[in-house]
BAKE-967160 format. One record per residue (C-alpha): residue number from 1; x, y, z. Coordinates in nm, 2 decimals, always signed. Layout:
% residues N
 num     c1     c2     c3
 NUM      X      Y      Z
...
//
This chain:
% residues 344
 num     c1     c2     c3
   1  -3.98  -0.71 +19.15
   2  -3.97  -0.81 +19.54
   3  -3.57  -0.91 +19.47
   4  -3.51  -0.62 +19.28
   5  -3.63  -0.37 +19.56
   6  -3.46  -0.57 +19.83
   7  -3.15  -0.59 +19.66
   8  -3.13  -0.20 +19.59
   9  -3.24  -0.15 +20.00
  10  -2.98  -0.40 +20.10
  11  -2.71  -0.19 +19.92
  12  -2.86  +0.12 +20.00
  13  -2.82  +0.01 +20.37
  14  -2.44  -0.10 +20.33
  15  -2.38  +0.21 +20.18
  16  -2.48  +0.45 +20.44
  17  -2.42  +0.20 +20.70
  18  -2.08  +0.24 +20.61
  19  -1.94  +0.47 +20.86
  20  -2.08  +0.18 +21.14
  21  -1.98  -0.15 +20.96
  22  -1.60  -0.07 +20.80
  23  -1.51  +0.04 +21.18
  24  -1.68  -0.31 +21.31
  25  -1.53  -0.53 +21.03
  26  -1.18  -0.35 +21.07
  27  -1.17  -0.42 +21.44
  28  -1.29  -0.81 +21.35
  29  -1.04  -0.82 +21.09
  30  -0.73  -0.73 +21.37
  31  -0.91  -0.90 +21.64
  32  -0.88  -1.20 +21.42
  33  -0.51  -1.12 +21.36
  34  -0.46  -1.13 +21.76
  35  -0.63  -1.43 +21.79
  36  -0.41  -1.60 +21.49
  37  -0.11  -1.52 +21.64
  38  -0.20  -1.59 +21.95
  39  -0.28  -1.94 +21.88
  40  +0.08  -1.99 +21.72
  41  +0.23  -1.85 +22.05
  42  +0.00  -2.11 +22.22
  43  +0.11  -2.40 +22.03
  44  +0.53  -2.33 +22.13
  45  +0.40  -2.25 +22.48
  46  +0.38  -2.50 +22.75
  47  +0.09  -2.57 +22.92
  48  -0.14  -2.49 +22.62
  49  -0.37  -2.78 +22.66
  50  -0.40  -2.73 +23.04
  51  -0.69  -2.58 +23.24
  52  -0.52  -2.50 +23.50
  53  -0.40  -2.16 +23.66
  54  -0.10  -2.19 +23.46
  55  -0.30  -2.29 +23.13
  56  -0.49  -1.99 +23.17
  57  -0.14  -1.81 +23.23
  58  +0.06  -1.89 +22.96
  59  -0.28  -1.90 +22.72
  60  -0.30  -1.46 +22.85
  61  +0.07  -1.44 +22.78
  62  +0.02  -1.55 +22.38
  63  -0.24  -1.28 +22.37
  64  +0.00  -1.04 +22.49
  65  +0.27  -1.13 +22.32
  66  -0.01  -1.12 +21.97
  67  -0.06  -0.73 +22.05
  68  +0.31  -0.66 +22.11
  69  +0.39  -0.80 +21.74
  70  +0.14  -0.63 +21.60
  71  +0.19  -0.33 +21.82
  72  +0.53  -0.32 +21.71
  73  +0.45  -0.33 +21.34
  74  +0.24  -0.01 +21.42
  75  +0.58  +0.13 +21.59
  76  +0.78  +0.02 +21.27
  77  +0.50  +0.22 +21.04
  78  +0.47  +0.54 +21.20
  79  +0.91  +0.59 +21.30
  80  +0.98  +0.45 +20.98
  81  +0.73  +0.41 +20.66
  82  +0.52  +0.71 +20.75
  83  +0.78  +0.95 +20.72
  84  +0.90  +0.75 +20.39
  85  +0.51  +0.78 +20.23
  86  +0.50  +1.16 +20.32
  87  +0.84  +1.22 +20.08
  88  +0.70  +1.05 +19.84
  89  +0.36  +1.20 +19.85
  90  +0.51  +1.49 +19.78
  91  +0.69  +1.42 +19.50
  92  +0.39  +1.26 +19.34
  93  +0.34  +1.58 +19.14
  94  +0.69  +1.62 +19.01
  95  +0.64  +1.23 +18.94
  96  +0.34  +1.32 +18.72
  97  +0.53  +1.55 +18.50
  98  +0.79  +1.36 +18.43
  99  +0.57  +1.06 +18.33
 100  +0.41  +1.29 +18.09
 101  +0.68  +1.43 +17.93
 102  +0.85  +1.04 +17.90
 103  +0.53  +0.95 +17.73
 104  +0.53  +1.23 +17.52
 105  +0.91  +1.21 +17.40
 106  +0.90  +0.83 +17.36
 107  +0.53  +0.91 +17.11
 108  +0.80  +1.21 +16.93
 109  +1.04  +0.92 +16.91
 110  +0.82  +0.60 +16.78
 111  +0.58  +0.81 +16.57
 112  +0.28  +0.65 +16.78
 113  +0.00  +0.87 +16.92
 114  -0.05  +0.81 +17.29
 115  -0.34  +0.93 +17.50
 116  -0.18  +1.06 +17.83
 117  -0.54  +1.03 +17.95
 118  -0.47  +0.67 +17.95
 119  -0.13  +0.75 +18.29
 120  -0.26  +0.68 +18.65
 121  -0.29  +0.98 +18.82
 122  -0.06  +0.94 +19.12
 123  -0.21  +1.24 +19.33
 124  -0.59  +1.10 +19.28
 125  -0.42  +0.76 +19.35
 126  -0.26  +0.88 +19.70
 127  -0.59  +1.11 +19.76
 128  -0.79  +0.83 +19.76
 129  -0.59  +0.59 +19.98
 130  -0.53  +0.87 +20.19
 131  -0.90  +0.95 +20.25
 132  -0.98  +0.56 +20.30
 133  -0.64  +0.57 +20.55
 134  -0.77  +0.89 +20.74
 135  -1.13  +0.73 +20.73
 136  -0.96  +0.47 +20.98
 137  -0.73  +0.69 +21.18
 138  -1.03  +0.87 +21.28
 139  -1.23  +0.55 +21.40
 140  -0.96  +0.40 +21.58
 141  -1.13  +0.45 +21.91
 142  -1.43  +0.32 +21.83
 143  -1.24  +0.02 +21.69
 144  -1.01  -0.02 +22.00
 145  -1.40  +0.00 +22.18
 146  -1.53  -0.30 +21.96
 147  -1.19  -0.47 +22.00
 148  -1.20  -0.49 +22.35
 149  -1.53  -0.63 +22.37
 150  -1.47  -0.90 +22.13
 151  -1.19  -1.03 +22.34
 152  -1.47  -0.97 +22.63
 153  -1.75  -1.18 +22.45
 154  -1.54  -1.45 +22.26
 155  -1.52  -1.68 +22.59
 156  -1.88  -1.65 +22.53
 157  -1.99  -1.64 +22.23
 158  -2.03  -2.03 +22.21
 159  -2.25  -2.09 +22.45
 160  -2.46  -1.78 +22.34
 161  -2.48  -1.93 +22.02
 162  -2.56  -2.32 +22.16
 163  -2.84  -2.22 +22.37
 164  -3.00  -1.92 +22.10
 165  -3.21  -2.21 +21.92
 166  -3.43  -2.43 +22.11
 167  -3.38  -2.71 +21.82
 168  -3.10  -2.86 +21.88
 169  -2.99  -3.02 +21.53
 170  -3.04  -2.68 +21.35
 171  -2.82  -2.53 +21.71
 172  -2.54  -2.83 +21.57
 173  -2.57  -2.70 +21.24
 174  -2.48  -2.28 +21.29
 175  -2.22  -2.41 +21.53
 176  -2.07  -2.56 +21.26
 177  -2.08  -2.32 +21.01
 178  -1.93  -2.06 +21.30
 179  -1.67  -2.32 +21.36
 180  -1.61  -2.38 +20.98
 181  -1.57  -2.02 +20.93
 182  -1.35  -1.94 +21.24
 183  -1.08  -2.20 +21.11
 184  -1.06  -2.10 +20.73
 185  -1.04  -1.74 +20.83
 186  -0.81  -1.78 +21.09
 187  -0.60  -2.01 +20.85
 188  -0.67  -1.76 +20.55
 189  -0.52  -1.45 +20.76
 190  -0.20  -1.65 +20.88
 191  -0.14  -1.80 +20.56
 192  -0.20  -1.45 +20.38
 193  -0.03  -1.25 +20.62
 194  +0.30  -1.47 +20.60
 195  +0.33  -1.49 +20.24
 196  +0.25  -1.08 +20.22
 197  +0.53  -1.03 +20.48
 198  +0.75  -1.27 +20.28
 199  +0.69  -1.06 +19.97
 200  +0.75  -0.72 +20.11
 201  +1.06  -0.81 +20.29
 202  +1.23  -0.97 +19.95
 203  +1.03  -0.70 +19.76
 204  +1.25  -0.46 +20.02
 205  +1.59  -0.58 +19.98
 206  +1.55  -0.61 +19.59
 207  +1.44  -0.28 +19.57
 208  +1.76  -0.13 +19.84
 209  +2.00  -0.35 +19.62
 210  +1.91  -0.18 +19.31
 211  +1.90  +0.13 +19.48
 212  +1.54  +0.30 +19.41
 213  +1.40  +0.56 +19.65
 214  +1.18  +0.46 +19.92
 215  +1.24  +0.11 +19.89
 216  +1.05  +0.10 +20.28
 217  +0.74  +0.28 +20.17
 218  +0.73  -0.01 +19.82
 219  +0.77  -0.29 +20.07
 220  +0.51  -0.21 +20.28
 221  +0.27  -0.10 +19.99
 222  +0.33  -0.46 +19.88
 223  +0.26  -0.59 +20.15
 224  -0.05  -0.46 +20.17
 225  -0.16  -0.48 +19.88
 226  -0.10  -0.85 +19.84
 227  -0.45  -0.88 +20.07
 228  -0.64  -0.73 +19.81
 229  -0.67  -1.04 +19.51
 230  -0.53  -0.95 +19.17
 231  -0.57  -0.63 +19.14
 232  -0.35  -0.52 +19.47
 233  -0.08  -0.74 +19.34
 234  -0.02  -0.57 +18.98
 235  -0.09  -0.18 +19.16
 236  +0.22  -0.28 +19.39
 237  +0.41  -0.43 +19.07
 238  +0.30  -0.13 +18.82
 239  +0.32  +0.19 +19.08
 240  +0.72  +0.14 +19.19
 241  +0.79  +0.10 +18.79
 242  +0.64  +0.38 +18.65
 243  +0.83  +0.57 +18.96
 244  +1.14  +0.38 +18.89
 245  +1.07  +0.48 +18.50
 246  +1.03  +0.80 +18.58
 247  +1.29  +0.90 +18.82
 248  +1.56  +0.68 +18.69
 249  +1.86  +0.83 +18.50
 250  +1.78  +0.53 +18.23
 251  +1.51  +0.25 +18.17
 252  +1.75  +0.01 +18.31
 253  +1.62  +0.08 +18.71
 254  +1.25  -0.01 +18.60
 255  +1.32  -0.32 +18.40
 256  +1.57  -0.42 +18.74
 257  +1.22  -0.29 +18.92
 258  +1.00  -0.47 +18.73
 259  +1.17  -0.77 +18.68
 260  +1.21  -0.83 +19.08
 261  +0.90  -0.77 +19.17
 262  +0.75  -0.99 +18.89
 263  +0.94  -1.25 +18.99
 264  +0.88  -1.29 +19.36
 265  +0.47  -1.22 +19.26
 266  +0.50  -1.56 +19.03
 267  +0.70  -1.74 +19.32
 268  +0.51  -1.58 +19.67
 269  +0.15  -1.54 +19.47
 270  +0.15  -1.82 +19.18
 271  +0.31  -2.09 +19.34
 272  +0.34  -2.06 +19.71
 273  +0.02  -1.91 +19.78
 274  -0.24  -2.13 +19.65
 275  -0.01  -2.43 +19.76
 276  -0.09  -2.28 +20.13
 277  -0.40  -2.15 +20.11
 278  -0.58  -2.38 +19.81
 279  -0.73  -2.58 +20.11
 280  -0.87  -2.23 +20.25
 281  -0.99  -2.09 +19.91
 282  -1.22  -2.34 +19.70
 283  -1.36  -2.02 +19.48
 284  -1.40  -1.90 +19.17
 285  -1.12  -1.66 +19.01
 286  -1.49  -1.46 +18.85
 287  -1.66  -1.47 +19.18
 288  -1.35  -1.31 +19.37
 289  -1.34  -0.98 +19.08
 290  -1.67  -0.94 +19.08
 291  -1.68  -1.01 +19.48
 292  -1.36  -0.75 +19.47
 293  -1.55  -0.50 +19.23
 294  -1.89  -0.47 +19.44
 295  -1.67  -0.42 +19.79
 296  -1.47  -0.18 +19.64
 297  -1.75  +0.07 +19.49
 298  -1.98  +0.00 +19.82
 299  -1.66  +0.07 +20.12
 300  -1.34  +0.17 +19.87
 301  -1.01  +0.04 +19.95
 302  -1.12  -0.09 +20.27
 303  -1.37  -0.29 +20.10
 304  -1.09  -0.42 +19.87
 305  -0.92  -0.58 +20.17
 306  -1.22  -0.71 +20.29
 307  -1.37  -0.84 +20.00
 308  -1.23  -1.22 +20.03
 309  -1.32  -1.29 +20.39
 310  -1.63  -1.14 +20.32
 311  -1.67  -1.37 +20.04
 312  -1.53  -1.68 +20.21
 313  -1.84  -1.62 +20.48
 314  -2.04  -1.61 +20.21
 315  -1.96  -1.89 +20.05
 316  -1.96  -2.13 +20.38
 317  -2.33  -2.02 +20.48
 318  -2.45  -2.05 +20.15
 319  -2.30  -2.44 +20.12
 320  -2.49  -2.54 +20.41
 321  -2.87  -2.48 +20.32
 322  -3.03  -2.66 +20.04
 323  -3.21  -2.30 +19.92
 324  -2.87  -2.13 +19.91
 325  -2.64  -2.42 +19.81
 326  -2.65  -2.34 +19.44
 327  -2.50  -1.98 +19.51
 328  -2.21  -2.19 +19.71
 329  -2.18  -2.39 +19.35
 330  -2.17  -2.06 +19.12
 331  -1.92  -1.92 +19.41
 332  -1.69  -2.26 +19.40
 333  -1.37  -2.27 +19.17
 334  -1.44  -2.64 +19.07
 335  -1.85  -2.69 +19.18
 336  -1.75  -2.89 +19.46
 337  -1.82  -2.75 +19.84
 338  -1.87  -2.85 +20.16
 339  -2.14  -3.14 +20.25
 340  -2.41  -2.99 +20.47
 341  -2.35  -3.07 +20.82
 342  -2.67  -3.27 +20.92
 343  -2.67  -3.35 +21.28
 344  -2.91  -3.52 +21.47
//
């Protein structure tokens, strides 16, 4: 009964917490990204083992160089796919009706009753990203506030976190699981992030070659989408079909659609990705949709992309404490986690 009421507090409290922790977990999420690329600008930099003035020189100029790549992928979004995703917002309607009227000549033709009920709803679809989208637009100072003091704290933070418990073995062990979870995130995000980009840019010049509208603002949904497990990656595949199936003068522009975009998903997602991140992610396919599911109804599409770092965490605390370490099992792909780090 205890559980029960905790659990329904605890989600109570993420829920209307949300306006404070998808701001917070957003501005981790890129502070993360910063510090990712930074550290591969460190390692083709001299100097990056040296504590020296020029050490500390060259280690400033990777961060810079971090928030110029990603500030330029802002610049690329707003002069380029923005305008791209406002066109095709508004055609969404006209895209509607001429699903509907496909489905209904193609049940005329075949004889077969088909619920139209059953069609995505492109205009609920773009509401709701757009809300989630907006949702973040309007936070952005507050996340450029936490940003900022992240970079301030993280010289820090590790010394904060060796002298907060006056025992010194269970000090070892939450520096360790900090540690453990700082690497596999940090290797998660690169590893994710190169593969998405990878995707979207094929997923771009398939899409130009074949000559389907808005091949930019496909891309870029891909790439996106590719963070959020599964799901995102058969919404990217599905949504530029049913446009190209719809708009095109004949079914031969969505089979050419769905055909490349299936096929880079099996090559970037099925084989390349858990080759490069199958060190990084030891869970189970369940645990992520559920994991995905839960995220999703308490924070939306934000929660989406959040969902497997937040589960990662999960899973790394819980491996390390004898009362939690079955969770960590449940969680696992193949039952087998991480020893617990028992320092003396």
């Amino acid at each position: 009964m205890h559980t029960t009421i905790f659990l329904l507090l605890m989600l109570a409290f993420l829920w209307l917490g949300r306006s404070i922790f998808i701001p917070f977990l957003v501005a981790l999420f890129l502070w993360y990204m910063i510090n990712v690329i930074a550290d591969y600008f460190r390692q083709i930099l001299p100097y990056k083992n040296n504590t020296s003035f020029l050490g500390h020189l060259f280690d400033w100029a990777s961060r810079i160089l971090s928030f110029g790549a990603i500030g330029f992928t802002i610049y690329l979004f707003a002069t380029h796919i923005h305008p791209m995703f406002a066109q095709l917002q508004s055609a969404l309607p006209v895209l509607q009706d001429k699903l509907l009227s496909a489905m209904n000549y193609l049940s005329g033709s075949l004889g077969i009753s088909v619920d139209t009920h059953i069609l995505p709803n492109f205009t609920q679809i773009a509401a709701s990203v757009g809300a989630s989208a907006a949702s973040i637009v309007a936070s952005v100072g507050m996340i450029l506030i936490y940003i900022l003091f992240l970079f301030v704290e993280q010289e820090t933070f590790r010394n904060k976190m060796k002298n907060l418990f006056a025992n010194k073995r269970q000090s070892k062990k939450y520096a360790y699981i900090i540690e453990s979870v700082d690497k596999n995130m940090k290797r998660y995000l690169f590893m994710k992030t190169i593969i998405s980009g990878l995707t979207g840019l094929f997923a771009y010049a398939w899409l130009r070659m074949i000559g389907l509208e808005f091949a930019g603002a496909w891309a870029f949904l891909i790439f996106i989408m590719n963070y959020v497990p599964t799901i995102g990656s058969i919404t990217a595949c599905v949504l530029p079909v049913l446009f190209a199936l719809a708009v095109g003068p004949s079914i031969h522009l969505a089979i050419l659609t769905a055909v490349g975009l299936i096929a880079l998903e099996i090559i970037f997602g099925n084989i390349l990705d858990p080759k490069l991140t199958g060190k990084t992610l030891n869970l189970s396919t369940l645990a992520i949709l559920v994991n995905l599911v839960f995220w999703g109804m308490i924070w939306g599409v934000i929660g989406m992309f959040l969902s497997v770092p937040l589960l990662m965490v999960i899973f790394i605390i819980t491996a390390q404490f004898d009362s939690t370490r079955p969770i960590a099992v449940l969680l696992s792909e193949n039952g087998k986690i991480p020893d617990i780090r028992d320092d003396e």
